[in-house]
Every structure is written in structure tokens, then in C-alpha cells.
N, C-alpha and C positions, 0 to 999 in steps of 0.2 A: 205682707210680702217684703221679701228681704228689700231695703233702700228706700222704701217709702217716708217720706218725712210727717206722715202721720195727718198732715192737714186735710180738714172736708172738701171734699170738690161741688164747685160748681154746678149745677142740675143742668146738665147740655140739653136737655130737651125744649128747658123753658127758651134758652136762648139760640138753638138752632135756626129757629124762623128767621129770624132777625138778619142774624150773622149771616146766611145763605142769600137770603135777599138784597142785604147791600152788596155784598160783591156779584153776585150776577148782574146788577143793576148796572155798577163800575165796569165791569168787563161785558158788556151786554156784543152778540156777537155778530158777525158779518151778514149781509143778504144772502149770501152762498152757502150759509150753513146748512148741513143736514145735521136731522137730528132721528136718534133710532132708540127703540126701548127694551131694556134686558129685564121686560115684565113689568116692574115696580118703576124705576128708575132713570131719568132720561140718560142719556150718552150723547153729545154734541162734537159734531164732526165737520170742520171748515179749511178750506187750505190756507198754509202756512209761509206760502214762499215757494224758491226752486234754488237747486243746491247749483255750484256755480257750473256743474256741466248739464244744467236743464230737469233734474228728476225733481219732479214733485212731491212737497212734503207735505201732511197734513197736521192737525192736532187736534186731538180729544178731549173733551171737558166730559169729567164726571164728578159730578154732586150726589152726597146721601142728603142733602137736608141740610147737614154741619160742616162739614169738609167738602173742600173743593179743590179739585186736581187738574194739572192738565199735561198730556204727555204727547209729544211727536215722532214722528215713525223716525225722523234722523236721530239717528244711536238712540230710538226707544227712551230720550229723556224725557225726565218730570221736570216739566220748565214752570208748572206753579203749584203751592201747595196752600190753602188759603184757611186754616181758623181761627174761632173765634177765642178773644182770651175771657176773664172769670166774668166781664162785663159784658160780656158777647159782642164786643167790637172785634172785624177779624181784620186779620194781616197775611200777608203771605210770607211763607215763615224759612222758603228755601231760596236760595241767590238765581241768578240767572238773567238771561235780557228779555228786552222787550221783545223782538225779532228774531226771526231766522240770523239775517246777516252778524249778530253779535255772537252766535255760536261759530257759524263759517268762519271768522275769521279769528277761529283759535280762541280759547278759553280752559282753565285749569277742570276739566271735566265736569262741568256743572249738572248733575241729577243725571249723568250718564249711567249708562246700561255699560258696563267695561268688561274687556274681556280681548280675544278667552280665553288668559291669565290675568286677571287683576293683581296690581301692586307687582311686586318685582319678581324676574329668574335672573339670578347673578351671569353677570359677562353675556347676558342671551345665551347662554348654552343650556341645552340639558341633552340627558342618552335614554334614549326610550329603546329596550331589548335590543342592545347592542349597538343604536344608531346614534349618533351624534347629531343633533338639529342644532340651526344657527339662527336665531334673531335678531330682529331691528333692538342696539343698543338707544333706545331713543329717550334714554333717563341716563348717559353715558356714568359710568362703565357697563349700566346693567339695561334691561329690558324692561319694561313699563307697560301695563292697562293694557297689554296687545300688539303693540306696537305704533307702526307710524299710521298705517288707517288701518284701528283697534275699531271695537263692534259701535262703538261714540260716533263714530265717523262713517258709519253707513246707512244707508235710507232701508228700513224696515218695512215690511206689511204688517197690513193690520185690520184687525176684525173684531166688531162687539162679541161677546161671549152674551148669548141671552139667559137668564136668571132673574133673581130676587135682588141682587146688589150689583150696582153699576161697573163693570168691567171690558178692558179689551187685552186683546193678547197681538203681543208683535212677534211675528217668524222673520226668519233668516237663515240662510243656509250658505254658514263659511264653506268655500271650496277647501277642497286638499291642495295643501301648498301655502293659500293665503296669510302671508304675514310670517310664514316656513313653518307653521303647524301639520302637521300632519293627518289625512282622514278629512270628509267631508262632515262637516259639523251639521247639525240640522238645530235649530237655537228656539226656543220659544220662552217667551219673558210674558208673565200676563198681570195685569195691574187691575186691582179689585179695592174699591172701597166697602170697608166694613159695615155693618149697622151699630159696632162699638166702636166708630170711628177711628179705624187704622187704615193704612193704605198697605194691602198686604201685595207682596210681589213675589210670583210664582216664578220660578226655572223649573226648565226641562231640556234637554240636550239627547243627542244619539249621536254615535261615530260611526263609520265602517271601518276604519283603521284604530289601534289602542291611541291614546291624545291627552294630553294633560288640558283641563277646562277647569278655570274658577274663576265665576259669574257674579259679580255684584253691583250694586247701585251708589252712586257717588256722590249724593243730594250734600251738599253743605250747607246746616241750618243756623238759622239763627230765630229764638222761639221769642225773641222782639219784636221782628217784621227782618226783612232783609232790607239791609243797607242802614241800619238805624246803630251802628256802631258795634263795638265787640262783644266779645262772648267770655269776658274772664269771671264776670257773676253769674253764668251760669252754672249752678249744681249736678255734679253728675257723680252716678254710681255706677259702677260696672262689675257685672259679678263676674269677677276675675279675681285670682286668687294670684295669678301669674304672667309674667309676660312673654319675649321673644326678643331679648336684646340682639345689638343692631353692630353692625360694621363702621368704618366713616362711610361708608356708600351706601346705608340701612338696607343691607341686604343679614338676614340673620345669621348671627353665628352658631346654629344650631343648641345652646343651650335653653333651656327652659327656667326662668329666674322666679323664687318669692317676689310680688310686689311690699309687703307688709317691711315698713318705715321708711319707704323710698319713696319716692316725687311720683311715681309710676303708681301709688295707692289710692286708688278710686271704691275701695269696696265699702265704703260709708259716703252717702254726699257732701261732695267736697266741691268752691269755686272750683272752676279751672285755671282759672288764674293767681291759687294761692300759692301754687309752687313752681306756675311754669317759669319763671326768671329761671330757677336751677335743674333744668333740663339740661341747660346746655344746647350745645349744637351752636350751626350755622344754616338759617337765620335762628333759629332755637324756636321753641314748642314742643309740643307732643308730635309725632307719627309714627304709633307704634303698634304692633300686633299684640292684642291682649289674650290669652287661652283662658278659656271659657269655661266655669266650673261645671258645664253639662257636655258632654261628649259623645253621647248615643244616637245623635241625630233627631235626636225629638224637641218638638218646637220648645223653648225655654225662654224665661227673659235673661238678657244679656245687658238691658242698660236702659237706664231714667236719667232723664235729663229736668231740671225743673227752671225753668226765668220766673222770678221771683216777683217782678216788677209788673208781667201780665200774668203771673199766677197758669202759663201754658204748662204741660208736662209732654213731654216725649218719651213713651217707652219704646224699645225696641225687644222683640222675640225673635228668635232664628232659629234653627235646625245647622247652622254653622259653627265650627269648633271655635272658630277665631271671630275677632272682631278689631280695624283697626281704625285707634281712637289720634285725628285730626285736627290741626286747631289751624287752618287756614296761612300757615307758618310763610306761603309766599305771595298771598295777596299784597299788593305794594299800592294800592290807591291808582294805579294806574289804568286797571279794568274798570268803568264805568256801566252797570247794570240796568236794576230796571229804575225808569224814571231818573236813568244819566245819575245815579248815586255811586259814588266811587265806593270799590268794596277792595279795605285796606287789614293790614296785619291782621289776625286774631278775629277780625270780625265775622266769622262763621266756625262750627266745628261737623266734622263728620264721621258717623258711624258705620262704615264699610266691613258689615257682616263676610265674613270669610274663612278661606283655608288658608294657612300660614304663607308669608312670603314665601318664596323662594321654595316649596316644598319637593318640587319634581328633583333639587339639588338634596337632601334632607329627607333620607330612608326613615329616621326614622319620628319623620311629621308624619300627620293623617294625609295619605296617599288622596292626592288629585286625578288619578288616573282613570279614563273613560275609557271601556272596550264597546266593539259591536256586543248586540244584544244587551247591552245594560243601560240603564239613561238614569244617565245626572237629573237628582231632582235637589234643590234645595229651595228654601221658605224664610222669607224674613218678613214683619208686619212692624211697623212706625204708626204705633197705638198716640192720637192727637188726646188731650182730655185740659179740662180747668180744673184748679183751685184758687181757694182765696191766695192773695197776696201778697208778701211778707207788708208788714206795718211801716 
């Protein structure tokens, strides 16, 4: 497989037990939990808190065995993601708090469900058959993950899915008008661990009105443990041949650019941090929309990420034209996460499978647009696995 650095992996089987057992031991969970079985697999379900005008939130723990996840119905986030590395000691590998109240009170999207426009529409405008809509500029000049209460910022339902592998699915149904979108949204996010250890997460969408919708998840990892410092020896490949350069406001300027001899060149693994000094920018890093050398919609991989040190890998597969590659550019040490660890520059990156920024501006990107009778599906899976370790 294109990116692969060739090293044997780890036998996850041997060290499944292991790895699963000490973290449910560490996170062992409330008197109030329930727990339900999708056949095989348990599903653990305990309340989480209450949002500050009283709605109750829950949160989910699903284990295969190796991986362990945990997602809550406010904005449908993965607030843990926990494996094991080549040793089978695990870690939890995405950022976020201990608590409810560390999300309420404002956080750079942490393992949010965004929407339903993730990443930017320049100036909030766009013109859907003739009409002009206007959005929250709440990334000023432009519009951002939704707006000011984007799908991050609302209390979900949620249901096991019963089966063979542990899954739930969170609904929601944006009104027409919410946030100046257009049409009644009907939203379904459904979160499935693998039995080849991915965390695969489904969309599905319907309008009654035509709407522009693109759905993605905003985990920022770090495949050290989070909070355990940055991410610039991290290895990544991205099978991207090309990108979406950016305005000073990284809103696209509609051109489609070669990445090949630019700082933008991920299609061999490469640190992240061999060339981010010459990005540029303010504060500088990557945050960029990469075009994805699969375009049909069918599920592909799009990117390996390797930590060297735990010998973890992270692929990512999507059915998404774009993907945009994150390197934590405003973490400033001032967010204090789990276990009160400051989570500063660089110390996370993320891979937010997608449709082009700015596309509803930009005829001729892959159309975001949802009519009645059609539903938005799209597929992304965050494949966890071991190898040895660099020397």
C-alpha cells in the first residue's frame, strides 16, 4: 500500500487483552451506568453532566477488545479514543477534558461532529438558485464549522445500533433557518468500532429544501497519548497529489495546485515538522484542504500517520474528495485538558475528511449540495494498528 514504511506490525491480538483491561480498570465506570449489547459487544451508557440551560447529556463507551472509545450526545463528540502501542501499553491518543464543563466552556472543536458546513463559506454568503443566504461570520471575515451554535454545540440522541461490533448512532434534526441554512436538516452520525480496529463513522443527512451540508469529525490526535507534547515527529503521508491554496483569510482561491517540491508534499512519509517553519502564515502551520487522489466516492485511503516512539499508525479511509491536514497552529498552552495537561502549539494534528472549503462559492469544486429526496451519505474509518518502533 502506497505510504506504508514497510515495518512488521505488532500481533494486536496478543496484546488486546491486556491493553483493554487496563483502561477499563482506570476509567472503571459510574453506579448509574447502563450497559446494553449490540450481540457480541458491550456498549456502556452513563450520564455525563447537564448543558448550562439543564439538558442532559450522556456518554458512550464502546470496546472491541483493543480500542476504546467514548462519544457524548453534545455535538456527538469522541471525547476518548484509547490504544494500545507495540508494547500493548495504551494511551488515549485524541485531546479533549476530563468533563462536560471543559467543552461548555468553549474549546477549539475537540473530536466534534461540525457542521453543517465544516471549515469555511467566505464572507458567510452563498446563493442557492437565486437566493442569497447570510451567515454567522464567527471565524471573521468568513463563516466557520456552522456557526455560532454549529451541530458541536448541541445535545444529540442516541441509540445502540445492535449487531456484531459495538456502535451508536446520534440524530438530530437542524430546523430550517438554524444558523440561516436553509430546509430542515434530519442529521444521523453513527460511530462503529471495527473488528480491524478503526473507528468508522457513518453520515447520513436528508433536506426538504435544496442546502449545502458537509459533515465531518474534528478529533485532533496525538498518536503519543494526548497532552504528552507535539506532533512534529510524527510521519505522515497523504495521498494527495494536490492542494487548495488559501487567501490571507484561508478561504480558497479556487485554484487546484501540484503539491510535488513544496512544503505542501506529503505523498512519501515525511515529519510534519520538517518543513513546517516554511509554511508561513500567522501563527504558521499547516491548515490546508488536500485533493485526494480518489474522487468516485468510494471508500480510499487518504492518509497514514506513524509516531515512531510508540510505534501507533493511523490510517484514515474516506469516500471524501478532500481532507484537511491540521497541525494544532492555535493551541497556546492555555487550554488545560485531560488530567489539567496544558495542550500547546503543534501538540496535536488533524485529519478532517471533506468537501473543499468554501465549495458552495466555487462551481467548479465537487458540489456540496443536498436536495429533497437525495441523502448525504459519506464514510470515514481512523484504522488504530502497531508496529515496531523506530530504534
Amino acid at each position: 500500500m502506497s505510504g506504508t514504511s514497510g515495518r512488521h506490525a505488532a500481533p494486536l491480538s496478543v496484546i488486546s487483552t491486556s491493553a483493554a483491561l487496563l483502561f477499563l480498570a482506570g476509567c472503571a465506570m459510574s453506579g448509574n451506568q447502563e450497559s446494553t449489547t449490540g450481540a457480541m459487544h458491550p456498549v456502556q451508557k452513563e450520564p455525563f453532566g447537564k448543558t448550562k440551560d439543564g439538558a442532559e447529556v450522556e456518554i458512550y463507551t464502546l470496546t472491541n477488545g483493543t480500542i476504546t472509545a467514548k462519544v457524548m450526545t453534545y455535538g456527538a463528540i469522541l471525547t476518548h479514543l484509547v490504544a494500545p502501542d507495540s508494547k500493548g501499553a495504551p494511551a488515549d491518543v485524541v485531546l479533549g477534558f476530563d468533563n462536560l464543563d471543559g467543552y461548555l466552556a468553549g474549546h477549539p472543536y475537540f473530536g466534534a461532529t461540525t457542521g453543517r458546513y465544516a471549515n469555511r463559506i467566505a464572507k458567510g454568503k452563498f446563493t442557492l438558485e437565486g437566493k442569497e443566504y447570510t451567515l454567522a461570520t464567527n471565524n471573521a471575515p468568513n463563516h466557520l464549522h456552522g456557526g455560532n451554535i454549529g451541530l458541536d454545540k448541541r445535545v444529540w440522541k442516541a441509540a445502540v445500533v445492535p449487531g456484531q461490533d459495538p456502535s451508536v448512532r446520534f440524530t438530530y434534526r437542524s430546523p430550517d433557518g438554524e444558523e440561516g441554512y436553509p430546509g430542515n436538516l434530519d442529521i444521523e452520525v453513527t460511530y462503529t468500532l471495527t473488528r480491524d480496529n478503526g473507528i468508522q463513522i457513518d453520515y447520513a443527512a436528508t433536506t426538504d429544501k435544496p442546502t449545502p451540508v458537509n459533515l465531518t469529525n474534528h478529533s485532533y490526535f496525538n498518536l503519543a497519548g494526548a497532552g504528552s507534547g507535539d506532533i512534529l515527529g510524527h510521519e505522515l503521508f497523504l495521498a494527495a497529489d494536490q492542494y487548495t491554496p488559501v487567501d490571507a483569510t484561508s478561504i480558497p482561491t479556487g485554484e487546484i495546485r501540484a503539491v510535488q517540491g513544496t512544503v505542501m508534499d506529503f505523498t512519501k512519509p515525511t515529519p510534519i515538522g520538517e518543513r513546517i517553519a516554511r509554511v508561513g502564515g500567522d501563527p504558521g502551520g499547516y491548515d490546508h484542504n488536500y485533493v485526494l487522489r480518489n474522487q468516485d466516492g468510494s471508500l480510499a485511503l487518504a492518509a497514514r500517520v506513524r509516531e515512531p516512539r510508540s510505534g501507533r499508525v493511523l490510517e484514515v479511509h474516506t469516500t471524501e474528495p478532500g481532507i484537511q491536514l491540521y497541525t494544532g497552529n492555535y493551541l497556546d498552552g492555555t487550554l488545560r485538558g485531560k488530567g489539567e495537561k496544558p495542550y500547546a502549539k503543534h501538540h496535536a494534528f488533524c485529519l478532517e475528511t471533506q468537501h473543499y472549503p468554501d465549495s458552495v462559492n466555487h462551481p467548479s469544486f465537487p458540489s456540496t449540495i443536498v436536495r429533497p429526496g437525495k441523502t448525504y451519505r459519506s464514510k470515514t474509518i481512523y484504522k488504530l494498528t502497531a508496529e515496531s518502533p523506530s530504534p
